[in-house]
N, C-alpha and C positions, 0 to 999 in steps of 0.2 A: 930441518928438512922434513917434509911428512910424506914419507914416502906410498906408493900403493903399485901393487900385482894389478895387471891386464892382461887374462888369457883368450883367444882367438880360438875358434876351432870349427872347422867347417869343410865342408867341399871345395876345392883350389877353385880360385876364377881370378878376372882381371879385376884390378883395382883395391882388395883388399886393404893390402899396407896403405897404399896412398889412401881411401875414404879414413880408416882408422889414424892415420898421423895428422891429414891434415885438420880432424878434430881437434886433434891434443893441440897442435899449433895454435888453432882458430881460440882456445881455450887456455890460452899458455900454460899448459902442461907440458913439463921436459920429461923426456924423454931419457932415462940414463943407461938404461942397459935392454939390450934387445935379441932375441935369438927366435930364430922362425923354420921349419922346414915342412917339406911336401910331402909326405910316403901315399904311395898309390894311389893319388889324387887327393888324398884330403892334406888340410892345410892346419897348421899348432904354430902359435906366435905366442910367445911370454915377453913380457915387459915391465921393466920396473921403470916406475917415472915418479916424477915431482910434482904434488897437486898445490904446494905453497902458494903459487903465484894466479892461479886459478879464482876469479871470482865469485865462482859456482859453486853451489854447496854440494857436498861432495854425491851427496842422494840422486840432486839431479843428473850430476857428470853420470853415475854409474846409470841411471834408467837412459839419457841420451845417447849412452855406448850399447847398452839391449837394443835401445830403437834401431840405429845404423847396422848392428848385427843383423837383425829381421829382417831391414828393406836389402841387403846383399848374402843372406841367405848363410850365415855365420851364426856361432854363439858368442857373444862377448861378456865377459865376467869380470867388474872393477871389485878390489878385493883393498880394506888397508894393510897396508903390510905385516902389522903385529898378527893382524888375524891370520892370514895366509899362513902365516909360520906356526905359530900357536894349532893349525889345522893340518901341517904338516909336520909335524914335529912326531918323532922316532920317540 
């Protein structure tokens, strides 16, 4: 499994989640674990998924998830998962 981090961060609006999954869908990327919430308007989504099955090299998935960030006014940040930990790590 090769896993990778997707962080979300922006001003709440409609469509978020769904623009963002149905890429990963459209990309068959899974999706395995997900936690998202709203404080005072702005909006934080983490997400760990599966790029395995994914055709796309991973360079392009993460500049295609910038793009969709921009056009609905979000940050989005594909991370593989060693790194994210190794950049979080105590």
């Amino acid at each position: 499994m090769n896993k990778a981090v997707i962080t979300v961060v922006g001003r709440d609006t409609v469509g978020i989640i769904a623009k963002v999954c149905t890429y990963l869908a459209n990309n068959q990327i899974n999706i395995l674990d997900i936690s998202q919430t709203i404080v005072q308007g702005y909006f934080n989504m983490m997400m760990i998924v599966d790029v395995d099955s994914s055709l796309k090299d991973f360079k392009i998935i993460s500049d295609e998830l910038v793009q969709i960030g921009e056009e609905i006014g979000v940050v989005i940040n594909l991370q593989r998962e060693e790194i994210f930990n190794m950049m979080h790590r105590v």
